[in-house]
C-alpha positions in Angstrom: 35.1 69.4 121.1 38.4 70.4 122.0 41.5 69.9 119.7 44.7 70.1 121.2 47.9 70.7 119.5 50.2 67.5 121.1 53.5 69.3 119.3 54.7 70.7 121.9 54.3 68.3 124.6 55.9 65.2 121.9 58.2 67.8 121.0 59.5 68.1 124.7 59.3 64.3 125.5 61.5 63.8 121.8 64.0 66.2 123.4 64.6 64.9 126.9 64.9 61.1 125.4 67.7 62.9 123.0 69.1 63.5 126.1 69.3 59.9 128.0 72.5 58.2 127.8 73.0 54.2 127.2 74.2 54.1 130.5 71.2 55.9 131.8 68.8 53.2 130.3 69.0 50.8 133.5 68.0 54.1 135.8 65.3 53.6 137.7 61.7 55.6 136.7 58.6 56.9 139.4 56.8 53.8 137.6 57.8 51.0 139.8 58.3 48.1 137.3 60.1 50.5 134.5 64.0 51.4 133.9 64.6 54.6 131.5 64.4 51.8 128.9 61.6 50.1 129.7 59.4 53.8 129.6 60.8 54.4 126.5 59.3 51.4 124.6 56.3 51.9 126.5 56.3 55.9 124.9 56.9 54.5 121.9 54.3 51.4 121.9 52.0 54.1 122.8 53.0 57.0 120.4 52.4 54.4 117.3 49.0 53.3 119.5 47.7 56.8 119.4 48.5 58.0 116.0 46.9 55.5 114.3 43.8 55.7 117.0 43.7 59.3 115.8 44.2 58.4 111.9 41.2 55.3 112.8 44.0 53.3 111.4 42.4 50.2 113.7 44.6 46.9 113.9 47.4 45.2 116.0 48.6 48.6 117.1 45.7 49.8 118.8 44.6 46.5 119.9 47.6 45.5 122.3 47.1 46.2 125.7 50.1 48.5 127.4 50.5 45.9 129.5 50.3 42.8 128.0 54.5 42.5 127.9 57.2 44.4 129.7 58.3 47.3 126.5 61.6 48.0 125.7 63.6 50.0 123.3 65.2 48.7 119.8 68.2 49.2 118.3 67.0 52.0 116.5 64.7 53.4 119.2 67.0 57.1 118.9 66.1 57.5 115.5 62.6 55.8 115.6 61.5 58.2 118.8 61.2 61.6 117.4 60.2 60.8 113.9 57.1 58.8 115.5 56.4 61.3 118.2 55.9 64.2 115.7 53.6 61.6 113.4 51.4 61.7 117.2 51.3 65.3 116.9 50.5 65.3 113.3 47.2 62.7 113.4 45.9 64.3 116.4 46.4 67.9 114.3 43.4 66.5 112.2 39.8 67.5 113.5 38.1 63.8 112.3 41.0 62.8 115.3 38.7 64.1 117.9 35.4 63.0 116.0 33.5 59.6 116.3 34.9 56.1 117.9 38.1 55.1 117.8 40.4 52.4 119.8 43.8 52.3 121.8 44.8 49.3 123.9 42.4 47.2 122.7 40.1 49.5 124.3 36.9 50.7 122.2 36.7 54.9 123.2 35.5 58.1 121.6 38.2 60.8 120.2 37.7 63.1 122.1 38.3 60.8 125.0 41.3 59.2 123.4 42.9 62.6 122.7 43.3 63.5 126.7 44.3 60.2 127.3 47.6 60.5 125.2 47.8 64.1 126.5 48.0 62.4 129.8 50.2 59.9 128.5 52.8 62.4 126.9 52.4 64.8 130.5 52.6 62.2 133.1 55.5 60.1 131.1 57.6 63.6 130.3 57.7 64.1 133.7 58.7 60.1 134.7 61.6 60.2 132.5 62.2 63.6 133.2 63.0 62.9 137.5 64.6 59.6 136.1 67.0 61.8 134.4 67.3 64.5 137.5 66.1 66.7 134.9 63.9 69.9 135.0 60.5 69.3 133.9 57.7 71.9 132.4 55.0 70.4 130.1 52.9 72.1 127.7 50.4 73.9 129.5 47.7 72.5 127.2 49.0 68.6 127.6 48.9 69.7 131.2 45.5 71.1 131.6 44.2 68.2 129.6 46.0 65.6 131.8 45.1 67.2 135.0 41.2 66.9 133.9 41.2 63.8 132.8 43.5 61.9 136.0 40.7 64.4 138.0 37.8 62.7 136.1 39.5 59.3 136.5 39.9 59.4 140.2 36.5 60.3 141.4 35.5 57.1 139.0 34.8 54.7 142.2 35.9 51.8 139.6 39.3 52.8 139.2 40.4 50.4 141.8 44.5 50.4 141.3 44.2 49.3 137.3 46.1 51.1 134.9 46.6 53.7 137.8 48.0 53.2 141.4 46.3 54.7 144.0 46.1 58.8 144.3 49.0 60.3 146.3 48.0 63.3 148.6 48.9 66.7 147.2 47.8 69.8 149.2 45.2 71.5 147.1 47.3 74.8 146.8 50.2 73.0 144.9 51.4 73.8 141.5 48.6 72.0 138.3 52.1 69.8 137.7 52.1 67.9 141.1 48.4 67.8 141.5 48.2 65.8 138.2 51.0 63.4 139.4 49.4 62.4 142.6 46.0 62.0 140.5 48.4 59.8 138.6 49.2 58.0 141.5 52.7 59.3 141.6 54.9 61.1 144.7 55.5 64.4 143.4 58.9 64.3 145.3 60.6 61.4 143.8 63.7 60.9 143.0 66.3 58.3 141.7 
């Protein structure tokens, strides 16, 4: 079992949403169907998701599907952000996090498993709101490693089939772990705004 401080990965997310103006919340993001606004409710649906997966704090939080609605932000989404993003980091600092069954969008999955997803989740997602932002992105190396073997795992699965993924984007074997993981992710590694 491997436990994987998420600090510094929610850390860097809370920073680069700090940074996003109101008038950047309409911009568009690599995810086709989400503004700036739209990927920060969705980081935030899924930050309250995942800590209470990793607390086994089961209920309406882990049982909604990302995408049964469209998420947005709040009013108070600037000051709700952060202080939920370092309560991620904190659950998942507990060893029981990574232990036994747990469950995150309605989906029924061990810890250990639901631990690289949210790694993924925090890596992939840093780096969407980052190029929404024209910003420079470097994740935790950790986050990153854990993504990349996870969206690795996940597309040699033959039933991925489009889902909560698009389709893998080409990225030449000798390219840097970061662009690797975001064609895995079905992401181009060049887009932009």
């Amino acid at each position: 079992m491997t436990v994987l401080d998420l600090g510094p990965q929610t850390r860097l997310v809370a920073r680069l949403a700090e940074s996003v103006t109101d008038e950047q919340l309409a911009s568009p993001t690599p995810c086709p169907d989400y503004t700036v606004r739209n990927l920060l409710g969705h980081i935030h649906m899924l930050s309250v998701a995942f800590r209470d997966a990793a607390r086994k704090d089961l209920g309406a939080t882990t049982d909604t599907s990302p995408v049964a609605a469209l998420p947005d932000v709040g009013p108070g989404w600037r000051e709700e952000l952060p202080k939920v993003l370092d309560e991620l980091a904190d659950a998942w600092r507990d060893p029981a996090a990574w232990t036994g069954m747990t469950r995150a969008g309605g989906v029924n999955l061990p810890g250990e498993v639901a631990g690289a997803v949210v790694a993924d989740e925090l890596a992939i997602h840093g780096w969407d709101l980052a190029r929404a932002l024209g910003r420079s992105y470097a994740p935790d190396p950790g986050a990153l490693g854990s993504a990349h073997g996870f969206l690795l795992a996940a597309a040699e699965d033959a039933s991925r089939g489009g889902g909560i993924f698009g389709p893998v984007v080409p990225v030449p074997e000798d390219a840097p772990l970061l662009d690797r993981a975001v064609g895995l992710s079905g992401r181009d590694p060049g887009w932009r705004p």
